[in-house]
C-alpha positions as CSV (number, residue, x, y, z in Angstrom):
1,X,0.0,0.0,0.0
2,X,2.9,2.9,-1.0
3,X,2.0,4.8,-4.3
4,X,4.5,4.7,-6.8
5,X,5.2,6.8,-9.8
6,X,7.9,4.9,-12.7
7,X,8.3,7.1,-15.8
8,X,10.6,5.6,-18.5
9,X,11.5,2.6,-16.6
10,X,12.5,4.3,-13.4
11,X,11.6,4.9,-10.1
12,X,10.4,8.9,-9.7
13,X,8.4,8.9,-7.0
14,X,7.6,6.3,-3.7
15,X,5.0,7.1,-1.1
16,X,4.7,6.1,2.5
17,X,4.0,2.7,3.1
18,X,1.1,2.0,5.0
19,X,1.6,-1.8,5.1
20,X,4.9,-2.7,7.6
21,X,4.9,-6.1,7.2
22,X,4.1,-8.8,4.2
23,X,4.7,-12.3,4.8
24,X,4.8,-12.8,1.3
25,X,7.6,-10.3,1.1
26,X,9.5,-11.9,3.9
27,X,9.3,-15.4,2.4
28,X,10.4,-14.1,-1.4
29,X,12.6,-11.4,-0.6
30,X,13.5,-11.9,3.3
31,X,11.8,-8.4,4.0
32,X,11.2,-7.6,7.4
33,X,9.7,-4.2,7.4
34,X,8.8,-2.3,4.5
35,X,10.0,1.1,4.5
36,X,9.9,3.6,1.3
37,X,13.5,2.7,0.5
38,X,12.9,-0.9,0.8
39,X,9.8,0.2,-1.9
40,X,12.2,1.4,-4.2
41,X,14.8,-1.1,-4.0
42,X,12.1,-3.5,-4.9
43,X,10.6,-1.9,-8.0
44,X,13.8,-1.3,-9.0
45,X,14.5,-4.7,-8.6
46,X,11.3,-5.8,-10.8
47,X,12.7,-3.7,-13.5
48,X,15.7,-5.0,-13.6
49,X,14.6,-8.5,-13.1
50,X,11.8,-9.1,-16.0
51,X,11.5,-5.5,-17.4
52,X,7.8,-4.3,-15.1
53,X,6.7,-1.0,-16.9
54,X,9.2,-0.9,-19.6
55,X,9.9,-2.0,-23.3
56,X,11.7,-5.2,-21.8
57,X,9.0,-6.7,-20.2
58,X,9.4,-10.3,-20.0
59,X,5.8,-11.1,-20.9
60,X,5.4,-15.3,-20.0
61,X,5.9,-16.4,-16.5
62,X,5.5,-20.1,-14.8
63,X,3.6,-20.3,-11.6
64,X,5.1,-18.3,-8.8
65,X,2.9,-18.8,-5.9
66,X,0.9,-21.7,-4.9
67,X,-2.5,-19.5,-4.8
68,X,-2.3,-16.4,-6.8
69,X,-4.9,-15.5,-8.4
70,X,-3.5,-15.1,-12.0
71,X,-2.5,-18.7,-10.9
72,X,-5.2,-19.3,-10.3
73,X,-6.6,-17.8,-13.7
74,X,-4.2,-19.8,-15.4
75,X,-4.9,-23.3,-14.2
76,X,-9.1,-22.6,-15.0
77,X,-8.4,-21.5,-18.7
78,X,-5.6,-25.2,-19.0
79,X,-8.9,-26.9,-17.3
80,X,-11.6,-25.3,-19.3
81,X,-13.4,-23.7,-16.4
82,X,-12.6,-20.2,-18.4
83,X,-11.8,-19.0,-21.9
84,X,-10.3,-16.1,-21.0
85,X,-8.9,-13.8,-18.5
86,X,-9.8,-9.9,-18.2
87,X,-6.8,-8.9,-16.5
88,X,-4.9,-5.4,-16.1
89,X,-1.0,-5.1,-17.7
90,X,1.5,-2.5,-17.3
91,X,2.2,-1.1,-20.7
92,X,-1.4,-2.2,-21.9
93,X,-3.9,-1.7,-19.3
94,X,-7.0,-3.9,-19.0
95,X,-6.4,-7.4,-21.6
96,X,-8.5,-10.0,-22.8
97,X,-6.0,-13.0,-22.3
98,X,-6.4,-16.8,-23.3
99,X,-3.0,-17.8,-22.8
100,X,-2.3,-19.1,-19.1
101,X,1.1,-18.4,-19.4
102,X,0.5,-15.0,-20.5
103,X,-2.2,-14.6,-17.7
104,X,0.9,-15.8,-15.1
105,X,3.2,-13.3,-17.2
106,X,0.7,-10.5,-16.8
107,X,-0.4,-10.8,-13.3
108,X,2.0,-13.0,-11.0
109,X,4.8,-10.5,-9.8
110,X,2.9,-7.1,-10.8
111,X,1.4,-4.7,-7.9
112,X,-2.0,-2.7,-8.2
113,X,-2.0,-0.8,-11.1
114,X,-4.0,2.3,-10.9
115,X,-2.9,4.0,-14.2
116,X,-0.6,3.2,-17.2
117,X,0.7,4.0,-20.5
118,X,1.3,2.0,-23.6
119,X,4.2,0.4,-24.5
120,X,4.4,-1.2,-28.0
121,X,6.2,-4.2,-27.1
122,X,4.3,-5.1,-24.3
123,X,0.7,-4.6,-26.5
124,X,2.4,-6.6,-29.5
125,X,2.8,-10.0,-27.5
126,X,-0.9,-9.4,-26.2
127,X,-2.2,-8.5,-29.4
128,X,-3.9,-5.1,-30.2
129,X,-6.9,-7.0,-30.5
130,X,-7.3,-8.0,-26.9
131,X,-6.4,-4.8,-25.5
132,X,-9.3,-2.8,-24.2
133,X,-7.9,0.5,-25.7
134,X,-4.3,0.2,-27.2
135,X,-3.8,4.2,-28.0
136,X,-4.7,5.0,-24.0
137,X,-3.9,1.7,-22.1
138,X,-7.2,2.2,-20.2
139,X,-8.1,0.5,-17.4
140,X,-11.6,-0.4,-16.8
141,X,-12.7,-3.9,-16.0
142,X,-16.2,-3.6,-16.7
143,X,-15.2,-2.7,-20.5
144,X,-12.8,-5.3,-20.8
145,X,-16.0,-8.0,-19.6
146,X,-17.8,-6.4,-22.0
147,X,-15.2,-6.5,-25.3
148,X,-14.6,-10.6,-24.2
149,X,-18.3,-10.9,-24.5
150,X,-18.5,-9.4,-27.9
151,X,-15.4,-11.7,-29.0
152,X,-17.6,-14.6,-28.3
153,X,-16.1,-16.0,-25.4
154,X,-19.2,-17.0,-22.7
155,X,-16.9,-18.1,-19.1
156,X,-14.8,-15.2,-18.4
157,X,-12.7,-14.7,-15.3
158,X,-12.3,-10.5,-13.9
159,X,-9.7,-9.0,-12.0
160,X,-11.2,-6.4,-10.1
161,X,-10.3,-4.2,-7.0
162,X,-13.6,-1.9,-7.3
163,X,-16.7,-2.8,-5.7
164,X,-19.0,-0.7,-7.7
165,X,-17.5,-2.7,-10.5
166,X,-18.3,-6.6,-9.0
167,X,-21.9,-5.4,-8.6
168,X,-22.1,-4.6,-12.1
169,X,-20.5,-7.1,-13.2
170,X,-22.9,-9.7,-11.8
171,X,-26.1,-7.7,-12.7
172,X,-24.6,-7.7,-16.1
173,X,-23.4,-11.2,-16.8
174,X,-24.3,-13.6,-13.9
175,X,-23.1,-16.5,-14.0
176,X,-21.2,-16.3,-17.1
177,X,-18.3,-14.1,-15.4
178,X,-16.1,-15.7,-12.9
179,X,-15.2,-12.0,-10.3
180,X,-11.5,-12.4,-8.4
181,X,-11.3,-10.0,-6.2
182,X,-7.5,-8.5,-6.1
183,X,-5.5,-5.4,-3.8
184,X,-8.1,-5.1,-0.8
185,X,-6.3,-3.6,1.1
186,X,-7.3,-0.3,2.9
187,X,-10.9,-1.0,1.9
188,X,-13.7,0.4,3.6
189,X,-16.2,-1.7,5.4
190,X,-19.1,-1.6,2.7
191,X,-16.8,-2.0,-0.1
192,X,-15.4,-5.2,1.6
193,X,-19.0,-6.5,2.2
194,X,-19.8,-5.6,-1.4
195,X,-17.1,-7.6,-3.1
196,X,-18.1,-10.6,-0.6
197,X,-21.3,-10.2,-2.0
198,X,-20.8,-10.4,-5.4
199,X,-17.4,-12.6,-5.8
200,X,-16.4,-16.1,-6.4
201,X,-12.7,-15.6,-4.8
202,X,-12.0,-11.9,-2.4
203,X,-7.6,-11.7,-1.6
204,X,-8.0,-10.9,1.8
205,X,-4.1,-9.2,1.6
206,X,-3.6,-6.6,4.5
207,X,-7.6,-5.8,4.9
208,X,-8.9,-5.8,8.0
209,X,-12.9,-5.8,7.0
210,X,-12.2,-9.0,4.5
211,X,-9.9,-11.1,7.0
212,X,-12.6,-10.6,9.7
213,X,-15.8,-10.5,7.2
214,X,-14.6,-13.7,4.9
215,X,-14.2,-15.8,8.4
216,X,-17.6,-14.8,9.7
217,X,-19.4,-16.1,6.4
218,X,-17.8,-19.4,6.9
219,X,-15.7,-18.9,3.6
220,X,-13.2,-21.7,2.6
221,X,-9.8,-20.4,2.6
222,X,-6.3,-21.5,1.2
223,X,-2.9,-19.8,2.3
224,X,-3.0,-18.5,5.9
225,X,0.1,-16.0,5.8
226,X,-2.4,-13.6,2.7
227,X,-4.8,-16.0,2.3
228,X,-7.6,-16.3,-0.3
229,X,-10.7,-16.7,0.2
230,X,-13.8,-18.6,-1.8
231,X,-17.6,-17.4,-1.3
232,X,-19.2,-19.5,-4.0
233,X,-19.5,-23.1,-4.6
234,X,-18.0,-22.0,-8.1
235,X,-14.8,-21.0,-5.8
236,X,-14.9,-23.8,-3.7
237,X,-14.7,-25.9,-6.5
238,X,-11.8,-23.9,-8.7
239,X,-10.1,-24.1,-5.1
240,X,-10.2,-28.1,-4.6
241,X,-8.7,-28.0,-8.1
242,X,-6.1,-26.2,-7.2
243,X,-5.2,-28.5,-3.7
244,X,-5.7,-31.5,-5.8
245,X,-3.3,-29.9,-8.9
246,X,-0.7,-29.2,-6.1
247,X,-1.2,-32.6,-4.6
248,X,-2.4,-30.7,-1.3
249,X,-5.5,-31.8,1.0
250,X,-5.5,-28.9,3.0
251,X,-3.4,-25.4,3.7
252,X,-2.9,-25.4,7.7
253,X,0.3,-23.0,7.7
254,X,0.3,-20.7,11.3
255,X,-0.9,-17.5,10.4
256,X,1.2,-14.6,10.3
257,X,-1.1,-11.6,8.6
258,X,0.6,-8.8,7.1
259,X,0.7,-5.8,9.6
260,X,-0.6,-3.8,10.4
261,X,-4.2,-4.5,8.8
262,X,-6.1,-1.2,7.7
C-alpha cells in the first residue's frame, strides 16, 4: 500500500508505506519491514529482473505462488473452467488474455496498477486486438468483460479491486463471469461487504474488514500467511482444483497476517 510513480523505466516517486509487514515479502525477498526505500529497492529490482513498466517486459511467466490468483486464472483456462482472462497489464492496461502463461506473465509479480501508459512491445505479444484500448492503455474492468463478451467468449474470469465494478458485473453477466477480487487492502467496510457479496474468490491481503468479514461467512480459505478466500461453490470448486493440482488436502500453515491490517 505505498504509491508509486515509474516514468521511463525508473523509479520517480515512492509514497509512504502504509503496510509494515508482508509475509509474502519476507518469504520471497526476506523483508522484514517495508519502508519507502525498501519500496524502491524492490521496484527497481522488478525492472531489472523481468523489465515491469518498460519496453523489456518479459511477458510469460511459470507459476510463482501456490495460490495467486493469475495462478489461479491460469490453471481454470488449462482446465476449461474459463476461456479467458480480463486482466490489467503495465504497458497495456485492462487485456483480454487466453494464454495461461500469458495470464501468469501479466499478473504473478505485478502490484496494483492504478494508471498506465502503452508500450508497444508489451501490447504486441498481447495482441492489439485483446487490449481494451491500445492508444490509451485504459483500465476499466467492466469494458474489458464487455469487449470478451462481444469476441464470443461466454466463461470469463475479472480481476477487479472496485466494488462498484463486482456489482455490475454480476447484474450484467451472472453467472457467465467468474469475479476475483485482487488489492483489498485499505478498503472500507461496505466496499469489503460488497465484493463478498458479489465474488467467487475476495484476496483478503492486508484488509482488516475482509480477513474478519470472509471468516464470519464461513468462507473456505487456502494460504493462511495472505490468504484467499472462496464465497461461492464455483470457488470452492476452482479451489479443490487447485489442492488436488498441487497434490495438497489442505493449507494449515500458522498464520502470520501482514501488519498492520487497515
Amino acid at each position: 500500500m505505498t504509491k508509486v510513480v515509474i516514468e521511463d523505466g525508473k523509479v520517480v516517486d515512492v509514497g509512504e508505506p502504509r503496510v509494515e509487514y508482508c509475509p509474502l515479502f519476507f518469504k520471497h525477498r526476506g523483508i522484514e519491514r517495508i519502508t519507502k526505500d525498501i519500496v524502491r529497492s524492490n521496484l527497481e529490482f522488478r525492472i531489472k529482473d523481468f523489465g515491469m513498466c518498460s519496453p523489456s517486459r518479459k511477458m510469460r511467466m511459470r507459476d510463482y505462488l501456490s495460490f495467486g490468483i493469475s495462478e489461479i486464472m491460469g490453471m481454470c483456462i488449462k482446465k476449461g473452467i474459463l476461456d479467458c482472462a480480463v486482466t490489467v497489464c503495465d504497458g497495456a492496461g485492462t487485456a483480454v488474455v487466453t494464454d495461461p502463461e500469458l495470464v501468469q506473465g501479466i499478473g504473478g509479480r505485478i502490484s496494483g496498477l492504478i494508471e498506465t501508459s502503452p508500450i508497444d512491445s508489451v501490447i504486441a505479444v498481447i495482441g492489439a486486438e485483446n487490449v481494451l484500448d491500445p492508444r490509451t492503455a485504459r483500465i476499466d474492468q467492466v469494458a474489458g468483460a464487455r469487449k470478451a463478451w462481444e469476441m464470443g467468449y461466454r466463461r470469463i474470469g475479472v480481476t477487479l479491486a472496485r466494488a462498484n465494478d463486482a456489482a455490475l458485473l454480476r447484474k450484467e453477466f451472472g453467472e457467465d463471469v467468474v469475479l476475483f477480487a485482487v488489492h483489498t487492502s485499505g478498503l472500507e467496510e461496505e466496499e469489503a461487504k460488497a465484493l463478498l457479496d458479489n465474488c467467487d474468490v475476495v484476496t483478503a491481503c492486508a484488509s482488516k474488514h475482509i480477513w474478519r468479514m470472509a471468516k464470519e461467512r464461513g468462507a473456505m480459505q487456502v494460504g493462511s500467511k495472505v490468504p484467499v478466500f472462496a464465497l461461492t461453490s464455483r470457488g470452492k470448486g476452482i479451489f479443490e482444483m487447485r489442492l488436488e493440482q498441487l497434490e495438497l488436502k489442505s493449507v494449515d500453515d500458522p498464520e502470520d497476517p501482514p501488519r498492520p491490517l487497515i
